[in-house]
C-alpha positions as a Python dict, from the first residue, in 0.01 Angstrom:
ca = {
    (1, 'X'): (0, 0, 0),
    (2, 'X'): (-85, 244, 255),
    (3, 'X'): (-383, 402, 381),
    (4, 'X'): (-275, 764, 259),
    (5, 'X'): (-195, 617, -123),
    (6, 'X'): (-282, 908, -349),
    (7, 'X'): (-391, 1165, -116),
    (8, 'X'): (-245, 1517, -104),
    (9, 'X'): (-191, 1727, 250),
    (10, 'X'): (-123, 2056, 374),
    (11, 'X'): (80, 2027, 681),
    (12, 'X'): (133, 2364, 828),
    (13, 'X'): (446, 2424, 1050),
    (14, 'X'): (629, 2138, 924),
    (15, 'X'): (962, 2262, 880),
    (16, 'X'): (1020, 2121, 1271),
    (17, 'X'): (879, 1959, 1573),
    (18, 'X'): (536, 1827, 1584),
    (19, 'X'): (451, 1908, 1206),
    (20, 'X'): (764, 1771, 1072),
    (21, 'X'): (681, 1403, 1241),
    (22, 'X'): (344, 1506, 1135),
    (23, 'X'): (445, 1537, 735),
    (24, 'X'): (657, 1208, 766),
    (25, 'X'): (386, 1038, 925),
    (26, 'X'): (160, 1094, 651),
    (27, 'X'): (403, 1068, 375),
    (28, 'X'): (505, 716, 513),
    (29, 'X'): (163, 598, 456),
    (30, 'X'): (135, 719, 100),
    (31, 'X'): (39, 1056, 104),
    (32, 'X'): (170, 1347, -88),
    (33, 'X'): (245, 1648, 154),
    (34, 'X'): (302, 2056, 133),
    (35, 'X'): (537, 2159, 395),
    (36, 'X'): (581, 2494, 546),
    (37, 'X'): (808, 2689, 741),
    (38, 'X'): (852, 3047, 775),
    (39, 'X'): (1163, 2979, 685),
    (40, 'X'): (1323, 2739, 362),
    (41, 'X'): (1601, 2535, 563),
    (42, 'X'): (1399, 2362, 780),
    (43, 'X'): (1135, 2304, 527),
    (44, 'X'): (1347, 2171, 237),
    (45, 'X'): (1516, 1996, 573),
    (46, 'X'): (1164, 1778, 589),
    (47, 'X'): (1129, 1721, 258),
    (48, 'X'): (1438, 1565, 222),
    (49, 'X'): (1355, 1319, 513),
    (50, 'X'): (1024, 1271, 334),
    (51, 'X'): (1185, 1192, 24),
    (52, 'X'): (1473, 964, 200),
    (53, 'X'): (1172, 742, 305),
    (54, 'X'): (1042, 760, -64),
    (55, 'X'): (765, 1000, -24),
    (56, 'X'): (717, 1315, -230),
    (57, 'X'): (656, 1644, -89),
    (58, 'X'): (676, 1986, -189),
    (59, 'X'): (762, 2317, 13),
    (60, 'X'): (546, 2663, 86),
    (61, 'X'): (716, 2865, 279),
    (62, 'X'): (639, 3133, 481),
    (63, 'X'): (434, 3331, 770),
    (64, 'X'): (61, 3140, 756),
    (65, 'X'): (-32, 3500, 856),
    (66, 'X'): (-23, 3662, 572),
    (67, 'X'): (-344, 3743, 420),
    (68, 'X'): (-257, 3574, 111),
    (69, 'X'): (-125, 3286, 256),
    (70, 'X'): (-433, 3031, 237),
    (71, 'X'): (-476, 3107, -74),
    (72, 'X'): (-91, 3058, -160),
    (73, 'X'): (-85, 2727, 34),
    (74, 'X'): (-395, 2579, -97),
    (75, 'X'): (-324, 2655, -462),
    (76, 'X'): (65, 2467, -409),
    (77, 'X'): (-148, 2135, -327),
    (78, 'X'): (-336, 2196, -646),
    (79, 'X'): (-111, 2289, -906),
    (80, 'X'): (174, 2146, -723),
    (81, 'X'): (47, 1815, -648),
    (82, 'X'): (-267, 1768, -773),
    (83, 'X'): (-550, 1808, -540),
    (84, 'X'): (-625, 1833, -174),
    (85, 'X'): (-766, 1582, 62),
    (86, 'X'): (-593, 1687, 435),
    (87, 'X'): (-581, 1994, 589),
    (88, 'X'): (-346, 2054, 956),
    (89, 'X'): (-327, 2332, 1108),
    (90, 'X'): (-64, 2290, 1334),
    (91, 'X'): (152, 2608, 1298),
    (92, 'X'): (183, 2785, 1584),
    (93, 'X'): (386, 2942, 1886),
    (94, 'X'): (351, 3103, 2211),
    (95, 'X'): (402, 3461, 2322),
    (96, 'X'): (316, 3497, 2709),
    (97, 'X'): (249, 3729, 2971),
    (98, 'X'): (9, 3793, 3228),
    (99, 'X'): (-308, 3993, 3101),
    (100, 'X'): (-205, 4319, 3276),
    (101, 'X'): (147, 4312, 3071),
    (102, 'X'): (43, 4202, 2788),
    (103, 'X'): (28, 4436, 2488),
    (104, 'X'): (-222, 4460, 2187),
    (105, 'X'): (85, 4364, 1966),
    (106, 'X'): (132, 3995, 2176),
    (107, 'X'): (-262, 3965, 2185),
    (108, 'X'): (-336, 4002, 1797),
    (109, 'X'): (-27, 3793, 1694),
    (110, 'X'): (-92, 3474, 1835),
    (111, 'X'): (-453, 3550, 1777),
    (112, 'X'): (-323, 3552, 1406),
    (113, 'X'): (-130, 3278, 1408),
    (114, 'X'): (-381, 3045, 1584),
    (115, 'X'): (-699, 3144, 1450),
    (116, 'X'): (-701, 3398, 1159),
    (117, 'X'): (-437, 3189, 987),
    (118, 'X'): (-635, 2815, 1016),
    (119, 'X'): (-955, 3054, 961),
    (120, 'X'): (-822, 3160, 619),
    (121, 'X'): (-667, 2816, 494),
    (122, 'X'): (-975, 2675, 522),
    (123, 'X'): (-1158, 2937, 354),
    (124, 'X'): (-970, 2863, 78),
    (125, 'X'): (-1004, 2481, 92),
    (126, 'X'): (-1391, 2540, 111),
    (127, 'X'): (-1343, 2717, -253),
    (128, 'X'): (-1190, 2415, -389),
    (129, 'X'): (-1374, 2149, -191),
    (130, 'X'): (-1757, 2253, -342),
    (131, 'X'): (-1652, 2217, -712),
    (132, 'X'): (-1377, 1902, -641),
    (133, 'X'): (-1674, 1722, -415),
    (134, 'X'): (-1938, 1815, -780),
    (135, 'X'): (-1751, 1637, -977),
    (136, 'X'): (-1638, 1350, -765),
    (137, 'X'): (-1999, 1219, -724),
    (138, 'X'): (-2061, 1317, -1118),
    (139, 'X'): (-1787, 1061, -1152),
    (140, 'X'): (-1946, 806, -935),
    (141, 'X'): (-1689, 846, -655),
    (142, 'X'): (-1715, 932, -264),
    (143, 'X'): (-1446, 1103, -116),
    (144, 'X'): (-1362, 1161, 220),
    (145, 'X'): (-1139, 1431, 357),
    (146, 'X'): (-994, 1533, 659),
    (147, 'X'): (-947, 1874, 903),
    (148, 'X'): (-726, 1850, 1178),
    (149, 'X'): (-696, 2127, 1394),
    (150, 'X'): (-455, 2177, 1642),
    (151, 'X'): (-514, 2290, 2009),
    (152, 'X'): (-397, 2300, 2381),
    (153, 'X'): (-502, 2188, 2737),
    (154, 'X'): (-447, 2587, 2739),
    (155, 'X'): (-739, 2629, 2522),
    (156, 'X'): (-949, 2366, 2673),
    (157, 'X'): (-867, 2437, 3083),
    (158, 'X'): (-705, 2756, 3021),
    (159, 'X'): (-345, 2852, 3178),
    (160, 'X'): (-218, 3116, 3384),
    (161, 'X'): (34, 3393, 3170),
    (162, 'X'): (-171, 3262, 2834),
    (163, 'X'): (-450, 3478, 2784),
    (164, 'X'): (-380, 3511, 2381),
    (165, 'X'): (-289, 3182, 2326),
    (166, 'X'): (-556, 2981, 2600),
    (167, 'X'): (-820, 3182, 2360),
    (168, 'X'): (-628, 3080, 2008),
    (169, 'X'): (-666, 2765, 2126),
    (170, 'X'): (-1012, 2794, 2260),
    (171, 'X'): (-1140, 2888, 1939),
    (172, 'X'): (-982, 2696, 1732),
    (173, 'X'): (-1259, 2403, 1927),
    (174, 'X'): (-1511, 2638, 1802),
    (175, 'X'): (-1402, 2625, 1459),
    (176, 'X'): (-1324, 2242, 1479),
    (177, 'X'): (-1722, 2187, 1554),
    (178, 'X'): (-1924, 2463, 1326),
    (179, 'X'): (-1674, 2299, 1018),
    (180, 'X'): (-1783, 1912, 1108),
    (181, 'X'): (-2129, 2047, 1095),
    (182, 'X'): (-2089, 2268, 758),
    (183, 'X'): (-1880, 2006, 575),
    (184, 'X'): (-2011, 1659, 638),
    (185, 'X'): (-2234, 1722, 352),
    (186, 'X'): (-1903, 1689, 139),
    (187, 'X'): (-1784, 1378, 351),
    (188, 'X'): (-1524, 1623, 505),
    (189, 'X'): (-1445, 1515, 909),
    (190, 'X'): (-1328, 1787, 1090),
    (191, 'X'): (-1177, 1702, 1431),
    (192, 'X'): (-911, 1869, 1674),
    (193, 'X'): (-624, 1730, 1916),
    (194, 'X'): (-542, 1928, 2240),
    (195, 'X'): (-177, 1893, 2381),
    (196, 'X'): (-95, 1871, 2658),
    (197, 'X'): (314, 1856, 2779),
    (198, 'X'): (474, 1757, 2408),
    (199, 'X'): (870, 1784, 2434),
    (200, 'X'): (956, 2081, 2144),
    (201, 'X'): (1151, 2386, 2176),
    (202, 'X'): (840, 2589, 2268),
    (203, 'X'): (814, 2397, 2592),
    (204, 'X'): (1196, 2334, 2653),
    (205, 'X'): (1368, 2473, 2972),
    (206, 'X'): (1393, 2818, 2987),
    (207, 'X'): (1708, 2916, 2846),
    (208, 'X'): (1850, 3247, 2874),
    (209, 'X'): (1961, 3524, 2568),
    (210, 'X'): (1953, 3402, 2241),
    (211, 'X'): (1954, 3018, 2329),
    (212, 'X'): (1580, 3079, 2481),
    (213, 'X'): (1424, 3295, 2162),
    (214, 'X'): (1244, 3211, 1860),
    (215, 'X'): (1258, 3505, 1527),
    (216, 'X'): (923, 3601, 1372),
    (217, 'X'): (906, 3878, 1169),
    (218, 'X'): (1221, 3968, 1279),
    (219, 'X'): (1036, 3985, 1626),
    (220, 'X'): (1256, 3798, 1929),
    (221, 'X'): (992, 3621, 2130),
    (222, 'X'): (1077, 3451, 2436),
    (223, 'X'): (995, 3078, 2489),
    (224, 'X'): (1035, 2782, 2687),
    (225, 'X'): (900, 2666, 3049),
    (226, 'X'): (1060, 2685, 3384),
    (227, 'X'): (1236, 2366, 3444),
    (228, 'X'): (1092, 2349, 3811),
    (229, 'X'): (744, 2371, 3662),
    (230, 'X'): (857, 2098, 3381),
    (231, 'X'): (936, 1887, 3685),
    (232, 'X'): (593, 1922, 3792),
    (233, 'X'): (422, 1819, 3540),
    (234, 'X'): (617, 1549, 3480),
    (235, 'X'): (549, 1412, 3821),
    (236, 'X'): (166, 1516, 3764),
    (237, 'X'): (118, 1278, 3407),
    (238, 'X'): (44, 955, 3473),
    (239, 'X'): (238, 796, 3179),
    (240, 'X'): (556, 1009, 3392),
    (241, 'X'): (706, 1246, 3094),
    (242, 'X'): (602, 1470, 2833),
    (243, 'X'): (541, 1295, 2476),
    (244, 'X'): (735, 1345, 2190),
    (245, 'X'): (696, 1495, 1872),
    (246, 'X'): (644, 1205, 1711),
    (247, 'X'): (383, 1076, 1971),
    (248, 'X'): (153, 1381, 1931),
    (249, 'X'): (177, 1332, 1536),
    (250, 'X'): (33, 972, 1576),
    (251, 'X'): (-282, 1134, 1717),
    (252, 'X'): (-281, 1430, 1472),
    (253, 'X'): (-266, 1082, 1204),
    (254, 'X'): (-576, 904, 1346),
    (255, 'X'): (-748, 1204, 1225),
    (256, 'X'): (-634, 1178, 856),
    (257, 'X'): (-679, 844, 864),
    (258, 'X'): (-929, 589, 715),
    (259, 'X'): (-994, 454, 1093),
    (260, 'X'): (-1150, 789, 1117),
    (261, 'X'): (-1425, 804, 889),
    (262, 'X'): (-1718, 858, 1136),
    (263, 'X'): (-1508, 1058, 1378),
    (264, 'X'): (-1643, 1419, 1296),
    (265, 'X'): (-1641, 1734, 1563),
    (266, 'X'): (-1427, 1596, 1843),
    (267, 'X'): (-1158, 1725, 2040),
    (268, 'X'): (-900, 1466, 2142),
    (269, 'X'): (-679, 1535, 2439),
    (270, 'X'): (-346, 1404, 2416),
    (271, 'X'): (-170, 1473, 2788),
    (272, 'X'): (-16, 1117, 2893),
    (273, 'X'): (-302, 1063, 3105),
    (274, 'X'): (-332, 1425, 3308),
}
């Protein structure tokens, strides 16, 4: 038995990284999970670790900024698994510069991707949460769901070269504590987890020419971090290192679990220690 038995979640960004652990994570403790990618490979990738394990999951794929996409994503979990229970918003990525480079095209797309796009899932989880919550309590049954919202040290201290993305993230805090005050009338928690240092290939050395670039709509964006300033950090966290994927989806989990349940409107920082 396990604490997630016959829940359904919407993991977004799960093809790799953080989301993938994330998706195995919950799928380990019984729950039924909708992983996305923008691309299929790395989703159906997941899925087949999920079912190796002997979980079930099913795949969405695509940008979470297209307009229809929360609708898309939220309707899979329905008529794809049956229902909806846990919400992450964890899809993401970073496009930097320093605020006097940086164009209107790098400011609204991570903007998109780290606000419109959890803005708009929601949304449509709020459609099917009123009517799903009615009939629960018709039937005699309480509920409880989860939001978990991913953000950054970026968004909560704010980083040099991350204008776009230190105010994605910023908001996204915003969102994470209007939501636990709208929803806890449905029994709906709604909490966040900041990152710090977490070891994925948006934070990896800088590499150079193809090696060192991510593709989103067919856009080359540049990632990675300067392995002097890795070195730093590392030297600045207490617990010595950056955490791994799979450490930063055991705090996303606490959120989606049962050990939860009166954890509403908080934003957990998850830095080793820093």
């Amino acid at each position: 038995m396990g604490q997630l038995d016959g829940k359904i979640a919407i993991v977004t960004g799960s093809g790799r990284g953080i989301g993938r652990e994330v998706a195995r994570r919950l799928a380990k403790d019984g729950a039924s999970v909708v992983v996305n990618d923008l691309d299929d490979e790395p989703a159906q990738e997941t899925i087949a670790l999920i079912e190796k394990d002997g979980g079930r999951a099913i795949a969405c794929v695509g940008n979470v900024t297209a307009p229809d996409f929360g609708d898309r994503i939220v309707e899979a979990a329905i008529t794809g698994l049956g229902g909806l229970h846990v919400v992450v918003n964890n899809a993401g990525y970073t496009w930097d510069n320093v605020i006097q480079k940086m164009t209107d095209e790098q400011w609204y797309a991570i903007i998109d991707v780290h606000v419109t796009a959890p803005f708009r899932i929601l949304r449509a989880f709020a459609n099917y949460l009123r009517p799903a919550v009615e009939a629960e309590r018709q039937a005699g049954q309480r509920v409880v769901r989860k939001v978990v919202n991913v953000s950054s040290t970026s968004g909560t201290n704010g980083n040099a070269g991350q204008v776009n993305y230190s105010a994605g993230k910023a908001a996204m805090v915003g969102v994470t504590r209007t939501l636990a005050k709208e929803w806890g009338r449905y029994d709906v928690t709604v909490n966040c987890v900041a990152f710090g240092y977490i070891q994925t290939r948006l934070t990896q050395p800088l590499a150079e020419g193809e090696a060192g670039t991510i593709e989103v709509d067919g856009r080359k964006v540049r990632v990675g971090v300067q392995g002097t300033r890795i070195a730093a950090m590392s030297q600045m966290i207490p617990l010595g290192r950056g955490g791994t994927p799979a450490e930063a989806a055991g705090a996303i989990y606490l959120f989606c679990s049962p050990d939860s349940d009166y954890v509403s409107g908080q934003t957990l920082l998850v830095t080793g220690g820093l």
